[in-house]
C-alpha positions in Angstrom: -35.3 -35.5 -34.9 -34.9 -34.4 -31.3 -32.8 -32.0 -32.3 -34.8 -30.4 -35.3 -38.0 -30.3 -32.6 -35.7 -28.6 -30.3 -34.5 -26.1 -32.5 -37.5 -25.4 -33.8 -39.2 -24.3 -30.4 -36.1 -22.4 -29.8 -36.5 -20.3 -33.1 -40.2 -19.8 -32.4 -39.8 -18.8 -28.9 -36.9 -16.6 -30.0 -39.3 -15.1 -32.9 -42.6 -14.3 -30.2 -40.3 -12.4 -27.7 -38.9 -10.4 -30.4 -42.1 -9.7 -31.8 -43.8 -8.4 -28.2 -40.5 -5.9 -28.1 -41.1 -4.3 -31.3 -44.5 -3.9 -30.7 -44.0 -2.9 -27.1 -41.5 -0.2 -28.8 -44.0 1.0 -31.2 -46.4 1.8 -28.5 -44.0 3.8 -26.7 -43.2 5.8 -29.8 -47.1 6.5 -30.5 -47.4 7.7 -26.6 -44.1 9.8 -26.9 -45.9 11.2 -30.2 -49.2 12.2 -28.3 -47.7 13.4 -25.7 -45.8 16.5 -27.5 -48.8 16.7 -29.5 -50.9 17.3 -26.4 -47.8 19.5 -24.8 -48.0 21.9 -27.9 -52.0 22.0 -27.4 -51.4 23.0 -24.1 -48.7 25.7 -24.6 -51.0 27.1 -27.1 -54.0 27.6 -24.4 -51.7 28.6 -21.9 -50.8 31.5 -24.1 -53.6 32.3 -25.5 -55.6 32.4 -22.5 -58.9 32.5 -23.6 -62.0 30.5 -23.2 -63.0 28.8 -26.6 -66.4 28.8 -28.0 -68.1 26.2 -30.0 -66.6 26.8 -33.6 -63.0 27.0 -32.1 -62.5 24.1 -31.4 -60.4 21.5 -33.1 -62.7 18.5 -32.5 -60.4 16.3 -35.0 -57.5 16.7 -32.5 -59.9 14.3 -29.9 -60.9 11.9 -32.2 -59.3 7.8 -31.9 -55.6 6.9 -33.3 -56.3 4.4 -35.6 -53.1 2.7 -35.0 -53.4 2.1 -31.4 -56.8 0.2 -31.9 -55.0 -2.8 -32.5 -53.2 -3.2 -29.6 -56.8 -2.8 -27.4 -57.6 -6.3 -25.5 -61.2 -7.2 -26.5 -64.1 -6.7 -24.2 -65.9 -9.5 -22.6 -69.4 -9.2 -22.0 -71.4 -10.0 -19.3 -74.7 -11.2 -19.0 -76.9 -8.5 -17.2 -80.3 -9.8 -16.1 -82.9 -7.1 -14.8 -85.2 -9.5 -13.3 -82.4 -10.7 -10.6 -82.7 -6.7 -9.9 -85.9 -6.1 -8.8 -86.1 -9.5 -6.8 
């Protein structure tokens, strides 16, 4: 039974490290990814040279990767009371 216990934490053990490398992995691919995306961007000004108006830009280029939001640690809030402020 010892045995069975012991191998058993072993295999899990084994099975969380793993799991933190691969996902470590995939969020160095997804930075790598931006990265030349924001280098082409930039090559493109730096050619260009021009100041960009309103209409020219390409706001969907800012928005959030979707994929990254679920590697974000959650927030913790704090409790903010304004009467301790004007004491």
């Amino acid at each position: 039974m010892n045995f069975f216990m012991t191998f058993i934490l072993i295999f899990s053990s084994l099975l969380l490290a793993s799991d933190s490398v691969s996902t470590d992995k995939e969020k160095q691919e997804r930075l790598e990814k931006q990265i030349q995306i924001e280098m082409e961007r930039e090559k493109k000004y730096a050619k260009e040279q021009t100041f960009y108006q309103q209409g020219n830009y390409d706001l969907k280029g800012s928005e959030v990767n979707k994929d990254s939001l679920s590697t974000l640690p959650d927030l913790e809030e704090d409790e903010f009371d304004m009467d301790s402020v004007y004491d």
